[in-house]
C-alpha positions as CSV (number, residue, x, y, z in Angstrom):
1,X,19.4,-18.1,-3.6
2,X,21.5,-16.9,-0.8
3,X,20.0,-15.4,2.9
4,X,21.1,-12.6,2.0
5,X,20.6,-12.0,-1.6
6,X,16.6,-12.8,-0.4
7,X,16.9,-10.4,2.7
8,X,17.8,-7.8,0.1
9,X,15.3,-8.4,-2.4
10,X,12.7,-8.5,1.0
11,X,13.9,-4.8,2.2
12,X,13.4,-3.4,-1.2
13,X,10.3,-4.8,-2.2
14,X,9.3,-3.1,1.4
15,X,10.6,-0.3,1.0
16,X,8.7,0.1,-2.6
17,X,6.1,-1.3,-1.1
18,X,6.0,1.4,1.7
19,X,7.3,4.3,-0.1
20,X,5.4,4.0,-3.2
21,X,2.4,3.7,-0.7
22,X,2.8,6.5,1.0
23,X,3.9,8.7,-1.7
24,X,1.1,8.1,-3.7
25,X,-1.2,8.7,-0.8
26,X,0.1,12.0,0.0
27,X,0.4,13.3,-3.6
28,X,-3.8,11.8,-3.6
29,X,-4.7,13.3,-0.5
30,X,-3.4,16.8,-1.6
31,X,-4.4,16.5,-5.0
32,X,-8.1,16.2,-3.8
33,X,-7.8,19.1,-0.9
34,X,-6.6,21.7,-4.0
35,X,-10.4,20.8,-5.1
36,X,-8.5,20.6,-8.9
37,X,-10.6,18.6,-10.9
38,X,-7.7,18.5,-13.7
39,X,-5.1,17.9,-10.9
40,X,-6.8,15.1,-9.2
41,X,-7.5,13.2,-12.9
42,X,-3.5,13.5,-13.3
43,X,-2.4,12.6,-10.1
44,X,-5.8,9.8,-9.1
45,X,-4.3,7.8,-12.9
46,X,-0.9,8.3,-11.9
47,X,-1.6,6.8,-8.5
48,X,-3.4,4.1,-9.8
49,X,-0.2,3.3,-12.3
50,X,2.2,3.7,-9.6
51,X,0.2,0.5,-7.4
52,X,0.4,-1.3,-10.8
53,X,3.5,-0.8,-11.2
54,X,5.5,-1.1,-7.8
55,X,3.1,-1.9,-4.9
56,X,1.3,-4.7,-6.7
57,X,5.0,-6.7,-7.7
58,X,5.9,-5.6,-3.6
59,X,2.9,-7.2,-2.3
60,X,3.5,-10.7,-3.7
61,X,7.7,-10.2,-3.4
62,X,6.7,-9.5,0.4
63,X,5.4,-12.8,1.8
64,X,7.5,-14.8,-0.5
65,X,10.8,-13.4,0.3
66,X,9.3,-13.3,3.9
67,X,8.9,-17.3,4.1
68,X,12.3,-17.8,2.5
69,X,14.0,-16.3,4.8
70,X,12.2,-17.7,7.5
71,X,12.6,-21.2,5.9
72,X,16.6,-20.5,5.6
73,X,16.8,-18.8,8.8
74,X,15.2,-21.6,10.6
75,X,13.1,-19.5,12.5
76,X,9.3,-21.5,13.8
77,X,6.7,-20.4,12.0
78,X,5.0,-19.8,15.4
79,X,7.0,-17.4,16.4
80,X,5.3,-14.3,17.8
81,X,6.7,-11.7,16.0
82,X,6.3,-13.7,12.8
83,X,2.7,-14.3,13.4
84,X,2.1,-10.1,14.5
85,X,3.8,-9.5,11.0
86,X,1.7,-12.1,9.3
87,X,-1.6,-11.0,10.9
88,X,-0.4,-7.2,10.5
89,X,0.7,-7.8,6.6
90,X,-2.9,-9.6,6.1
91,X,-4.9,-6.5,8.1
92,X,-2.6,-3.5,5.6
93,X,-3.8,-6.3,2.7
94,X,-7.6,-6.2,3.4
95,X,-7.5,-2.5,3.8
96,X,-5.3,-2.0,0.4
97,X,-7.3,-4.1,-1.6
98,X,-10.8,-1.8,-1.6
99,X,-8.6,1.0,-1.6
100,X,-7.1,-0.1,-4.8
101,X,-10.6,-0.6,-6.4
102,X,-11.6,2.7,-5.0
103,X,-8.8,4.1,-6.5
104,X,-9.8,3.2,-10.3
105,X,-13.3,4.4,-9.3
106,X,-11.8,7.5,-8.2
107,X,-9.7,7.9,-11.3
108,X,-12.8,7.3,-13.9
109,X,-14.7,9.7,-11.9
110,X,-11.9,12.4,-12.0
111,X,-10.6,11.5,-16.0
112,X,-14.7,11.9,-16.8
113,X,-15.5,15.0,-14.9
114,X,-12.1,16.4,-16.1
115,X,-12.9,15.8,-19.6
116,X,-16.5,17.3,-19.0
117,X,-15.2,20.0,-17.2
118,X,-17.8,19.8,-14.3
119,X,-16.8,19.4,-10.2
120,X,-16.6,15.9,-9.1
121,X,-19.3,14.0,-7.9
122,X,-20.6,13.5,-4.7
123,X,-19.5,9.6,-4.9
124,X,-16.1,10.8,-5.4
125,X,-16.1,12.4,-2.3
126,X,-17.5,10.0,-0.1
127,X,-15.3,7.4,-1.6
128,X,-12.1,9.6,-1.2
129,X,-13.4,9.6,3.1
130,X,-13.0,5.8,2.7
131,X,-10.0,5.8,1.0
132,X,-8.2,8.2,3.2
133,X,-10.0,6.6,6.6
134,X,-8.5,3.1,5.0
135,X,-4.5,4.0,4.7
136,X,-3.9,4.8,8.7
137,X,-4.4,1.2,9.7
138,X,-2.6,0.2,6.5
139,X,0.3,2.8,7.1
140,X,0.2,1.6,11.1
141,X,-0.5,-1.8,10.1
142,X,2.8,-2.2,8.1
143,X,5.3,0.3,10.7
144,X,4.5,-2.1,13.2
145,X,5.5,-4.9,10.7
146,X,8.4,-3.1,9.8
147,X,9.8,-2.9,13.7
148,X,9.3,-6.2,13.9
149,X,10.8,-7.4,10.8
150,X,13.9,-5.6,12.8
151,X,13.9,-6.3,16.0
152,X,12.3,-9.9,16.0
153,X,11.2,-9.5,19.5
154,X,10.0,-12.4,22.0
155,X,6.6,-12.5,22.0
């Protein structure tokens, strides 16, 4: 495959990656401050779906299409900006991944209380603190990344 072809399948497997991220966060994290038990089992399933979905596909597209390009570009794999992106991509990764499982927690515990029609539990709530306390070093994590997926600075 073509530089290009791989540079464009990179930048939208981002952008999925990104956007589906923080779309579903901010549908989550308002979901949960209406205090909507109904709401939240919609949006919590839908949110879980949506990672399926998009993010998941993203993730692996991500370092793939990154080390083609790399490879075809000719660029040393000990490059600073490559190894920020690398160490970056593998910091918004170890933060995504408990998030993900908190996520299907979250989404049992809002389907079940839903269907019971009683308040969350406590649990939910004190995972929905690590959940939301989890995505700003992912979110910063990968906007760095992004910048220097651009620029390629001299590090």
């Amino acid at each position: 495959m073509e530089y290009l072809a791989i540079k464009w399948l990179h930048i939208l497997s981002a952008t999925l990656m990104f956007g589906t991220g923080f779309g579903t966060a901010f549908y989550m994290f308002f979901a949960n401050r209406s205090g909507n038990v109904q709401a939240i089992a919609v949006v919590s399933r839908l949110v879980a779906r949506a990672d399926w979905w998009f993010t998941t596909p993203s993730v692996i597209i991500q370092p793939l299409s990154g080390l083609w390009m790399i490879h075809l570009a000719g660029f040393p794999l000990s490059s600073g900006w490559i190894v920020w992106s690398v160490a970056l991509y593998l910091l918004a990764g170890a933060c995504w991944l408990p998030v993900v499982w908190l996520q299907l927690r979250m989404r049992d515990m809002a389907a079940q209380a839903a269907r019971d029609g009683v308040p969350l539990p406590a649990r939910y709530w004190r995972f929905e603190k690590i959940w939301t306390a989890l995505g700003f070093p992912a979110f910063g994590a990968l906007l760095v990344v992004y910048w220097l997926m651009v620029h390629k600075p001299v590090l």
